[in-house]
Structure formats: C-alpha cells, structure tokens
C-alpha positions as CSV (number, residue, x, y, z in Angstrom):
1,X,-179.6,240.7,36.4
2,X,-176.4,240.8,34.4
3,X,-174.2,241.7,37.4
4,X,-175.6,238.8,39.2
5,X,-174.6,235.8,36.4
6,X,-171.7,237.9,36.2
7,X,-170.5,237.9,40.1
8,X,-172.3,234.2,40.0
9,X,-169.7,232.7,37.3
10,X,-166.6,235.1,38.4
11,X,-167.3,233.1,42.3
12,X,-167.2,229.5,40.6
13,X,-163.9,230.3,38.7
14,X,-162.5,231.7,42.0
15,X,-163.5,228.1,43.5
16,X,-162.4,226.4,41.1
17,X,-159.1,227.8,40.7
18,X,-158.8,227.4,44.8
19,X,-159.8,223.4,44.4
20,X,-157.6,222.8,41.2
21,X,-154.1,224.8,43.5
22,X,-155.5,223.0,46.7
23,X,-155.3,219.4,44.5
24,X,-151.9,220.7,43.1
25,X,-150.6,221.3,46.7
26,X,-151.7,217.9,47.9
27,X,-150.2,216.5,44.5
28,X,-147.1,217.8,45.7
29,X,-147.1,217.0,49.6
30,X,-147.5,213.5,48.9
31,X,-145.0,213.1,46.5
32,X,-142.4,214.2,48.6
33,X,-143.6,212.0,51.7
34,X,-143.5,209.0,48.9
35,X,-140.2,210.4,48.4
36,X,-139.0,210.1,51.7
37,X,-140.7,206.8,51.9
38,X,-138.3,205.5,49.2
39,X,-135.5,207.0,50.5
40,X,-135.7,205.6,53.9
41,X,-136.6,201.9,52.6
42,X,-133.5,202.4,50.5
43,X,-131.5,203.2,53.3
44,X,-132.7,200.5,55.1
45,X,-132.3,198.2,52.8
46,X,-128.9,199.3,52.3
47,X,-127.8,199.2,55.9
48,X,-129.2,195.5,56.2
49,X,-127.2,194.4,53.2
50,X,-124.2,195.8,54.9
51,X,-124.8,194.1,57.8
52,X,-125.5,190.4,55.5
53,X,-122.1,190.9,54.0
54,X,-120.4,192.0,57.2
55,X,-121.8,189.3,59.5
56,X,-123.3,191.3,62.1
57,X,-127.2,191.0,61.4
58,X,-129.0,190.2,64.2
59,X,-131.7,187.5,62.4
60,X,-134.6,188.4,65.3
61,X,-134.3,192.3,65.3
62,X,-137.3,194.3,64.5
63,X,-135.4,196.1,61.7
64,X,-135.5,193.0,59.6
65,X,-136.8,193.2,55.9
C-alpha cells in the first residue's frame, strides 16, 4: 500500500514539474515574439519618420502608422 502512495505522489511531482517547465517554456516563447513585435514597430516607426523628415512618404501607402 505504501509503494502505491509512494509511486502515486512521485507521478504528480513528475507532472507537475513537466507543467511548471512547459509554462516556463511558453513564458519564454512569447517574450521573444513580443520582442520582435517591438522591434519591428520600432523599425517601422523609425523608417516612417525618416521618410516625414525627408519628404518622400507616400500619405496612402499601406505602411502608414
């Protein structure tokens, strides 16, 4: 009876430990795509500045902010 609670509660650490490092790996997955997010609207945001100050914006293009 022992070895049963025993194997019982050694199985719910085991899937526990898997669901806490499955949540840690999603944790970080989507902090680097919000990364890149950021990164690219900066970008973009830079590049349509540039083109304000230069002159060459195209006021209907899809790229707009």
């Amino acid at each position: 009876m022992s070895l049963s609670i025993y194997s019982c509660r050694e199985t719910t650490e085991e899937k526990t430990e898997d669901a806490v490092e499955e949540m840690g790996n999603d944790i970080e997955e989507s902090t680097e795509e919000a990364g890149q997010e950021v990164e690219n609207a900066a970008e973009n945001a830079g590049n349509e500045m540039e083109e304000e100050v230069e002159g060459t914006d195209d006021m209907n293009a899809d790229d707009d902010m």
